[in-house]
C-alpha positions as CSV (number, residue, x, y, z in Angstrom):
1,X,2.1,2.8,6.9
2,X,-1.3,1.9,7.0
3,X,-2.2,5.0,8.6
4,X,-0.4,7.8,5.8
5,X,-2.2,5.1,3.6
6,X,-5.8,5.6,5.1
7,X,-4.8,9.5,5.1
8,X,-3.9,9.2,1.1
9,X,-7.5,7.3,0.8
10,X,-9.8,9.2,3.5
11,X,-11.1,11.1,0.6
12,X,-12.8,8.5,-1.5
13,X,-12.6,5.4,0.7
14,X,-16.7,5.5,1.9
15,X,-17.3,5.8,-2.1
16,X,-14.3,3.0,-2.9
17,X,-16.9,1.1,-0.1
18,X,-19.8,1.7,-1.7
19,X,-18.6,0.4,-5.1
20,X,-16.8,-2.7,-4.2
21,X,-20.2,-4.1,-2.8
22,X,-22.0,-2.7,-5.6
23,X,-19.8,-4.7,-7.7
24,X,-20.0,-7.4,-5.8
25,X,-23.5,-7.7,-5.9
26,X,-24.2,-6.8,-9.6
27,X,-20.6,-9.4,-10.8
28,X,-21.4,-12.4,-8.3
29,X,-17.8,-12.3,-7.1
30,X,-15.9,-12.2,-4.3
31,X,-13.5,-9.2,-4.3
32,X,-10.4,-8.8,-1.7
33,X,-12.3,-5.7,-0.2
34,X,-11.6,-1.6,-0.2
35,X,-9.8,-1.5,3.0
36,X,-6.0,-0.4,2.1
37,X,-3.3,-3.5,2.8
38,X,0.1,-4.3,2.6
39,X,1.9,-7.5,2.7
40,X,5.5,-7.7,2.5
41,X,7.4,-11.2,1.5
42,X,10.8,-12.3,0.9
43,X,12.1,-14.0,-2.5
44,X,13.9,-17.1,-2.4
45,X,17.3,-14.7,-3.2
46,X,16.3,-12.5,-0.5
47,X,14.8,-9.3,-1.9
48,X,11.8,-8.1,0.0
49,X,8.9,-7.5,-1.9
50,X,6.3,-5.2,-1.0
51,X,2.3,-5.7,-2.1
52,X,0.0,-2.6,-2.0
53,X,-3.4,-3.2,-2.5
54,X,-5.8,-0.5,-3.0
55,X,-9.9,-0.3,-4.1
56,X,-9.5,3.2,-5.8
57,X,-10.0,5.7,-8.5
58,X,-8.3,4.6,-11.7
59,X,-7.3,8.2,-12.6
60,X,-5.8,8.2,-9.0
61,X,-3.8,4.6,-9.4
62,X,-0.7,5.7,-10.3
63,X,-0.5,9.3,-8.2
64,X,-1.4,7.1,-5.1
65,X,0.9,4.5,-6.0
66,X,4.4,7.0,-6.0
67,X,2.8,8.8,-3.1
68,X,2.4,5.7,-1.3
69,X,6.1,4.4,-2.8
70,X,7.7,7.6,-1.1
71,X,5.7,7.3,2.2
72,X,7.3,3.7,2.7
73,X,10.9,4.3,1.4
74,X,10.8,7.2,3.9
75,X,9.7,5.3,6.4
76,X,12.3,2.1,5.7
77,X,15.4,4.8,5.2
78,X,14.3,6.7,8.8
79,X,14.5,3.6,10.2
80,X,17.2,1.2,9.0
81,X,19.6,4.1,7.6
82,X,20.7,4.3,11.1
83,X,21.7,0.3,11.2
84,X,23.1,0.7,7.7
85,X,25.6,3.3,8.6
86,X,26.7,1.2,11.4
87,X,27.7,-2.1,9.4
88,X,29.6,-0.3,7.4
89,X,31.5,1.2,10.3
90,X,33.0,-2.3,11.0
């Protein structure tokens, strides 16, 4: 994932670099950084839950976001789909 991520981001991510130290600098704060990452949790019922975090271009938020959103259901239904259709074999 992280790599169709990097390829979603390669075209702003030096820029995305640039500004998150910039910001850094100029606020005083300590931001969580421009380098794409996911982290994936379970809730106490369960459900996964899924965390993208991305430093990028507001206009591009929400494209990125359902581009992102189909690259990992893609990737989740290529590989369990297979396990799934077993279980309910039995």
């Amino acid at each position: 994932m992280i790599t169709k991520i990097d390829h979603h981001c390669e075209d702003f991510i030096e820029v995305a670099r640039r500004y998150n130290s910039v910001i850094e600098k100029h606020a005083g704060v300590d931001l969580p950084g421009s380098e794409p990452h996911i982290h994936i949790t379970s809730s106490p019922y369960g459900e996964q839950i899924i965390h993208f975090r991305l430093f990028c271009p507001t206009d591009r938020a929400i494209h990125l976001e359902q581009d992102i959103r189909c690259d990992f259901m893609y990737e989740y239904e290529s590989r369990f789909a297979e396990s799934t259709t077993e279980a309910d074999k039995t």
